[in-house]
N, C-alpha and C positions, 0 to 999 in steps of 0.2 A: 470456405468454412472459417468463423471468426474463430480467432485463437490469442490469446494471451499469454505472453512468455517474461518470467520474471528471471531477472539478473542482477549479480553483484552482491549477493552473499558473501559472506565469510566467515572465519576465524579471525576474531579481535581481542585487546584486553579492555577492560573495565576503562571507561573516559576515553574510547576510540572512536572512531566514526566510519560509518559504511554508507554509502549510497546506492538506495535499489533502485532498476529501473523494472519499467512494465511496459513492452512494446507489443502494439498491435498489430495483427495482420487478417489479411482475409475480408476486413470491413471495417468502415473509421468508427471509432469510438467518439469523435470530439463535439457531441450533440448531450454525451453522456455521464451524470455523477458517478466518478470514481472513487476508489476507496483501496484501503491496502486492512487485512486481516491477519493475524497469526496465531498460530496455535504453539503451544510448548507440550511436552511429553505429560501426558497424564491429565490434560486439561481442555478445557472447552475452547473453540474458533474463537477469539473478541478481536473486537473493531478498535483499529490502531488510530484511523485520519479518512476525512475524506473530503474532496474537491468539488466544487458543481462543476459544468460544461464549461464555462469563461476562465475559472481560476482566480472569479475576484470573491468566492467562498470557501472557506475550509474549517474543517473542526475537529478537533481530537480528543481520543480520551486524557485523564487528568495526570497521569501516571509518566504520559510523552510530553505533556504539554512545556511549550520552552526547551527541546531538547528537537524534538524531529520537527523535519518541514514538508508537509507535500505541495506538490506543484505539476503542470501538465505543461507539456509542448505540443500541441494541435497539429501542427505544423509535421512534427514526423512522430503521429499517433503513440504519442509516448507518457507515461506516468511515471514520477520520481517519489521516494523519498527518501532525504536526505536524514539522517540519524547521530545525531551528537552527544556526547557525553554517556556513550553506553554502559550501561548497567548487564551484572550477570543475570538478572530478571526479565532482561530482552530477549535472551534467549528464546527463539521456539521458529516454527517454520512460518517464512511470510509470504501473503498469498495478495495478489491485486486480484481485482474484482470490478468490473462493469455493471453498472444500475440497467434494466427494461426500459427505465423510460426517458424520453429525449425530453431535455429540458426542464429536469427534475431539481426539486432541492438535494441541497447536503444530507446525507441520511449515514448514520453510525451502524444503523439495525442491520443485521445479514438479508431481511424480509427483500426481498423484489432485486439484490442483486444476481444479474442471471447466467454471467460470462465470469468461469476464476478461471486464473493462471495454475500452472502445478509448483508454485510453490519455489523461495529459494532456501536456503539453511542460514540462519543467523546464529551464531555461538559467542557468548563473550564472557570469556576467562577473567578471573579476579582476579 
């Protein structure tokens, strides 16, 4: 059974940095657009970043942009991202996510992602 497990949450302050990973098991991912999602208390899923299958595309919303990086290791079915200069606005729960289709573009939209993770805690104190 394909499963996705995210790690490396935390408790940070303001201008710290966390690195999530997203490992696979059960079935390789590395044919497939990933992406990392989060939610905060009180607010709707949005789309944080996401990679194609190679890793030579990625695009994020405007908000991250110059601050996080995603990136993939194929090699041990794994998805990062890296997170710099956090803001208390990051806060919320982040979740990776696997696209349906092999060989797909970069996609922001939640539409046609079909494998999440449960999710790690991101908190960042002023």
């Amino acid at each position: 059974q394909a499963q996705l497990v995210e790690s490396g949450g935390g408790l940070v302050q303001a201008g710290g940095s966390l690195r999530l990973s997203c490992a696979a098991s059960g079935r390789t991912f590395s044919t497939r657009t990933m992406a990392w999602f989060r939610q905060a208390p009180g607010k709707e899923r949005e789309s944080v970043a996401t990679i194609n299958w190679s890793g030579s595309s990625t695009a994020y919303i405007d908000s991250v942009k110059g601050r996080f990086t995603i990136s993939r290791d194929n090699a041990k079915n794994t998805v990062y991202l890296q997170m710099n200069m956090l803001k208390p606005e990051d806060t919320a729960v982040y979740y990776c996510a696997a696209h349906t289709t092999d060989w797909g573009p970069i996609t922001l939209t939640p539409r046609g992602y079909a494998y999440w993770g449960q999710g790690t805690q991101v908190t960042v104190s002023s």
